[in-house]
C-alpha positions as CSV (number, residue, x, y, z in Angstrom):
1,X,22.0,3.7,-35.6
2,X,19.2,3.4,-34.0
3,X,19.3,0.9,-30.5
4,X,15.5,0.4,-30.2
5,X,12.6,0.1,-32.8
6,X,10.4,1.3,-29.9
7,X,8.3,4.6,-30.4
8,X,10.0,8.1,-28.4
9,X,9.5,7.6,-24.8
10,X,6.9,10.3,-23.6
11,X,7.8,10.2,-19.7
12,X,5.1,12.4,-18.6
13,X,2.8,9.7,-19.9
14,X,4.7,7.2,-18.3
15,X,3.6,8.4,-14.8
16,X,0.0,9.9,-15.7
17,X,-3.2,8.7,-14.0
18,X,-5.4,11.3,-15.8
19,X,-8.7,10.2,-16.2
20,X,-7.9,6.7,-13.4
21,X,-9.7,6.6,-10.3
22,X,-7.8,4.7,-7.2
23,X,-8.9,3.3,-4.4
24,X,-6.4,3.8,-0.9
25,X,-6.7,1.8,2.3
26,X,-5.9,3.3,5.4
27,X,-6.1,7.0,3.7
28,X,-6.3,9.0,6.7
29,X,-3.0,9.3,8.0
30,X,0.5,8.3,7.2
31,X,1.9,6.4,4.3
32,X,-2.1,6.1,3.3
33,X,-2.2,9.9,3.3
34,X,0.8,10.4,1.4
35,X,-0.3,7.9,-1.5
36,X,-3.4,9.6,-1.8
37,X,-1.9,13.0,-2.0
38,X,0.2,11.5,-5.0
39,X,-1.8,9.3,-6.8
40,X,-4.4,12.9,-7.0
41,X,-1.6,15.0,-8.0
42,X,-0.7,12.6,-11.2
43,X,-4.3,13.2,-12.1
44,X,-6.2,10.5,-10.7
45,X,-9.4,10.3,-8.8
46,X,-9.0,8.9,-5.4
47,X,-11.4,7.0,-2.9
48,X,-9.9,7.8,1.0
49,X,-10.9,4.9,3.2
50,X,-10.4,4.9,6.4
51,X,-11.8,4.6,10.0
52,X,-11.5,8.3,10.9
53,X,-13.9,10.5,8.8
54,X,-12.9,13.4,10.3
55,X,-9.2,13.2,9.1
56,X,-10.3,11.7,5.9
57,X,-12.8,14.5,5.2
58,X,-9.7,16.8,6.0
59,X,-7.7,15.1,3.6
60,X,-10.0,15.4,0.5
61,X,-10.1,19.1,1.2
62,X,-6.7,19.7,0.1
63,X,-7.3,17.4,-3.0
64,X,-7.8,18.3,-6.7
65,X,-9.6,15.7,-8.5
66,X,-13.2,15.1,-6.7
67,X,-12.0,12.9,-3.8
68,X,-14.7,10.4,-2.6
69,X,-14.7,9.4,1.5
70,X,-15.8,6.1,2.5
71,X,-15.5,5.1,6.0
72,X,-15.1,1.3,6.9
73,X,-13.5,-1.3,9.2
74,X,-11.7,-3.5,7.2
75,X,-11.8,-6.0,10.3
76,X,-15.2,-6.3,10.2
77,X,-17.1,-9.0,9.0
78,X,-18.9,-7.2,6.7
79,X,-16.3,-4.5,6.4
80,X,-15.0,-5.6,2.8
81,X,-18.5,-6.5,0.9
82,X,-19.8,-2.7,2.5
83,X,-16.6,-1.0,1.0
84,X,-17.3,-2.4,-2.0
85,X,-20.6,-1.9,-2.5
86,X,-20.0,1.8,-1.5
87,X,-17.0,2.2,-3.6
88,X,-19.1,0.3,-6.9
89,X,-21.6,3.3,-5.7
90,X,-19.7,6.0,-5.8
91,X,-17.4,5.5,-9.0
92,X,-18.0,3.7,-12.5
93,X,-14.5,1.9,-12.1
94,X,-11.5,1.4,-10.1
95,X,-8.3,0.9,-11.6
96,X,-5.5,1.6,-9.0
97,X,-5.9,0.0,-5.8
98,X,-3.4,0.4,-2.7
99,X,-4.3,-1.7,0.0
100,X,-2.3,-0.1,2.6
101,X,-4.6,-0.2,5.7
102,X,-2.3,-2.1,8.6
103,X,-2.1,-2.3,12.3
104,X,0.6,-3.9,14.9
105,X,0.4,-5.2,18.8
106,X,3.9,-5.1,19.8
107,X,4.7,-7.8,22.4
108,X,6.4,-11.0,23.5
109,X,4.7,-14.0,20.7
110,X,4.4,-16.2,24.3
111,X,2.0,-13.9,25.5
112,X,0.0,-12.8,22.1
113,X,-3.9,-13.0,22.3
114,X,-5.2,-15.2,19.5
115,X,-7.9,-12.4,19.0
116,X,-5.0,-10.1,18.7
117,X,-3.2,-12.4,16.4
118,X,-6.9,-13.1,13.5
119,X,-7.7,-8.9,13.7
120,X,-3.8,-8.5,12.7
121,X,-3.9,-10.5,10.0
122,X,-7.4,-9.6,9.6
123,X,-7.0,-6.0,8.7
124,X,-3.2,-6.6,6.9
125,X,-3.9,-9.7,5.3
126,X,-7.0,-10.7,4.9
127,X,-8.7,-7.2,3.8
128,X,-6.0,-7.2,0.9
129,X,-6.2,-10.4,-0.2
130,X,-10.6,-9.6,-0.6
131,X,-10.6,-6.7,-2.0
132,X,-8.0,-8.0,-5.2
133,X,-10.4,-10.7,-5.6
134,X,-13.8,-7.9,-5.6
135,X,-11.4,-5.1,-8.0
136,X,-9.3,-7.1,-10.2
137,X,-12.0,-8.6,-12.4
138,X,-13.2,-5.8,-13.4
139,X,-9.8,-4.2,-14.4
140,X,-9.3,-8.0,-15.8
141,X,-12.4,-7.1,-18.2
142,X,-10.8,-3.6,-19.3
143,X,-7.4,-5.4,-19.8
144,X,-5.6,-2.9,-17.6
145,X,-5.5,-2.3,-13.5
146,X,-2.8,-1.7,-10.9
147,X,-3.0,-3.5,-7.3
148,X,-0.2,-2.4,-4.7
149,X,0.3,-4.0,-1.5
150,X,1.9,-2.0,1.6
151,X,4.2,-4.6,3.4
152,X,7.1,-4.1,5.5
153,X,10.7,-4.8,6.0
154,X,9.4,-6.9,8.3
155,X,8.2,-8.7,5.8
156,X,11.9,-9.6,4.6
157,X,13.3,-9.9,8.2
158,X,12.1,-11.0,11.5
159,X,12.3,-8.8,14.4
160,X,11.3,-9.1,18.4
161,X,8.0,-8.4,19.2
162,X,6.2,-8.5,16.4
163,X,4.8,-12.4,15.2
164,X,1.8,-11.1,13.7
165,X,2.6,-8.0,12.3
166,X,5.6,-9.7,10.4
167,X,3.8,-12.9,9.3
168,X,0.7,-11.3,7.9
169,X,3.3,-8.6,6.1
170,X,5.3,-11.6,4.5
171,X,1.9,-13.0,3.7
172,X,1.1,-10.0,1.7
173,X,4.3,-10.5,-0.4
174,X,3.4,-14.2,-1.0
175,X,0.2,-12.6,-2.0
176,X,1.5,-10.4,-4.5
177,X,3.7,-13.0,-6.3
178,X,0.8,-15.4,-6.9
179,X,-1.9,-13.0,-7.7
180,X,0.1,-11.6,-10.2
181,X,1.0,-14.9,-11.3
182,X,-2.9,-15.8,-12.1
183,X,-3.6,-12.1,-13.3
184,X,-1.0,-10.6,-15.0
185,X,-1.7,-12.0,-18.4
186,X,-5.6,-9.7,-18.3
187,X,-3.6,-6.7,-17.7
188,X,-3.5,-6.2,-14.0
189,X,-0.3,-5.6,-12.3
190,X,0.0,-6.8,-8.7
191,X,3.1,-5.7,-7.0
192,X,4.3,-4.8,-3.3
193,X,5.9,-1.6,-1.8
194,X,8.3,-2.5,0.8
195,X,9.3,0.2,3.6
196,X,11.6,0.2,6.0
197,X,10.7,2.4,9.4
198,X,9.1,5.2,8.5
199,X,7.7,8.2,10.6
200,X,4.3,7.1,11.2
201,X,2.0,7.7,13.6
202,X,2.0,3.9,14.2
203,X,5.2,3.5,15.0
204,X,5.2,6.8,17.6
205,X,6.0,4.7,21.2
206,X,9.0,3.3,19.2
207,X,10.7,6.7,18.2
208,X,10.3,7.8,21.7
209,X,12.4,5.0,23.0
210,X,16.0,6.1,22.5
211,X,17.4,3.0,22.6
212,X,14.9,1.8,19.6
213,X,15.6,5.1,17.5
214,X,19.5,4.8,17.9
215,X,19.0,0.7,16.6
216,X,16.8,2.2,13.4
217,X,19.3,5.0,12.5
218,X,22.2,2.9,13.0
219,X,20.9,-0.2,10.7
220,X,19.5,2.4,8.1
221,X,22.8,3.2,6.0
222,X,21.1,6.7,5.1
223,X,20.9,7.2,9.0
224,X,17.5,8.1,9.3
225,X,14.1,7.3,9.5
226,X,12.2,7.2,6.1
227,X,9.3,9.7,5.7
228,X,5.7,9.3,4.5
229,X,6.9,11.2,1.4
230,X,9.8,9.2,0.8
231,X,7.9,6.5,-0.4
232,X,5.7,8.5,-3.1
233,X,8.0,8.0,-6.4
234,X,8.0,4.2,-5.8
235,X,4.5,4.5,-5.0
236,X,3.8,6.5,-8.3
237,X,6.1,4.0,-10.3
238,X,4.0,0.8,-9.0
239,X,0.6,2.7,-9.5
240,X,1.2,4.1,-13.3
241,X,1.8,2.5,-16.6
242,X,5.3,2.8,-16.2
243,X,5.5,-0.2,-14.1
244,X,3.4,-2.1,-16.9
245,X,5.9,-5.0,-17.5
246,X,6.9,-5.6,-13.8
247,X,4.3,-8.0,-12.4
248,X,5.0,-10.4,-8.6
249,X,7.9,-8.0,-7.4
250,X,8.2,-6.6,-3.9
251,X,10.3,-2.9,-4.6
252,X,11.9,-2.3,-0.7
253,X,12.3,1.1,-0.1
254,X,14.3,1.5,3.6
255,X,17.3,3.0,3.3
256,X,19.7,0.0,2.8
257,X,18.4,-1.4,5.8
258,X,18.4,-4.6,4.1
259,X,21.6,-4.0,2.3
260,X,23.9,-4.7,5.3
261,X,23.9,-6.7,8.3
């Protein structure tokens, strides 16, 4: 007896992006470079953007599937409409969109410089929040897009040192639940990616301190820090059709980290 009147699950399809073009944020190193890697190798055409052009143009060298670099500062005033433009330049459509571009200040929240404070949220909030509102309605009018937003475990939990970073990364999962709330019904799937410390190149001056790296491996129940590539069959999950009835969720991917206490 049969348990489901669906059709035979094809799971290659499930994860291909043949034939999709995506758009990353903050391509040129990191988790950005990682997503960009894997969103080419399941087939899909991908847009780098980034600040470095150099390391982006690097990047879309070892790609497949006719990578397009566009440089921009998402900070900017203008750095959003000019990605756009560019991006609506260089490709018909856009249906995957990471918006992973971040940036963090560490230091005391008594001694934070507003200006620090707006380009924080700025570049991890603000940027995201713009460019869903410039991609989605077009995937809206094809009935079928994928937004995912980069936050944090620091999103979930609060930590010294880090006000902005952690407020404009829960922002970004407040983000996610409501614009999937007003889009998911027009076919666009708006989700978050949740990491917990991963080997970055952001995040360099805190492996060096030993007393930071022995906290991290001893609050991560798998010991260790998370890799770039760690986060890629999440990633894949969130960006493919395979993720087409989850809408509003934030999928944490840190190693238990917020499993225990």
């Amino acid at each position: 007896m049969s348990v489901s009147s669906d059709p035979a699950i094809n799971v290659q399809a499930l994860f291909d992006l043949t034939g999709r073009t995506a758009l990353v944020t903050g391509a040129s190193r990191g988790i950005g470079a990682v997503a960009a890697a894997t969103l080419d190798a399941a087939g899909a055409r991908v847009i780098l953007c980034g600040r470095d052009a150099v390391r982006l143009r690097e990047l879309a060298g070892s790609l497949t599937n006719d990578p397009v670099v566009l440089t921009a500062d998402l900070a900017a005033p203008d750095g959003i409409r000019d990605l756009l433009s560019s991006a609506r330049a260089a490709v018909d459509h856009v249906d995957v969109l990471i918006n992973n571009a971040g940036m963090h200040a560490p230091g005391p929240a008594i001694s934070l410089d507003a200006d620090d404070w707006d380009r924080i949220q700025a570049v991890n909030l603000r940027s995201a929040f713009l460019l869903c509102r410039g991609i989605a309605p077009a995937m809206a009018a094809v009935g079928w897009g994928k937004i995912v937003n980069i936050s944090s475990v620091l999103g979930l939990v609060g930590d010294i040192e880090a006000a902005p970073y952690a407020a404009s990364k829960a922002g970004l999962i407040g983000l996610t639940r409501a614009l999937a709330a007003e889009w998911a019904a027009s076919g666009v799937g708006v989700n978050a990616l949740c990491p917990g410390w991963i080997e970055t190149e952001m995040v360099k001056g805190l492996r060096a301190n030993e007393a930071f790296d022995r906290r991290v491996r001893r609050r991560t129940p798998v010991g260790r820090w998370g890799r770039p590539a760690d986060l890629s069959g999440s990633l894949l999950f969130l960006a493919s059709p395979a993720s087409d009835f989850m809408a509003g969720q934030t999928l944490v991917v840190d190693g238990g980290l917020t499993a225990s206490w």
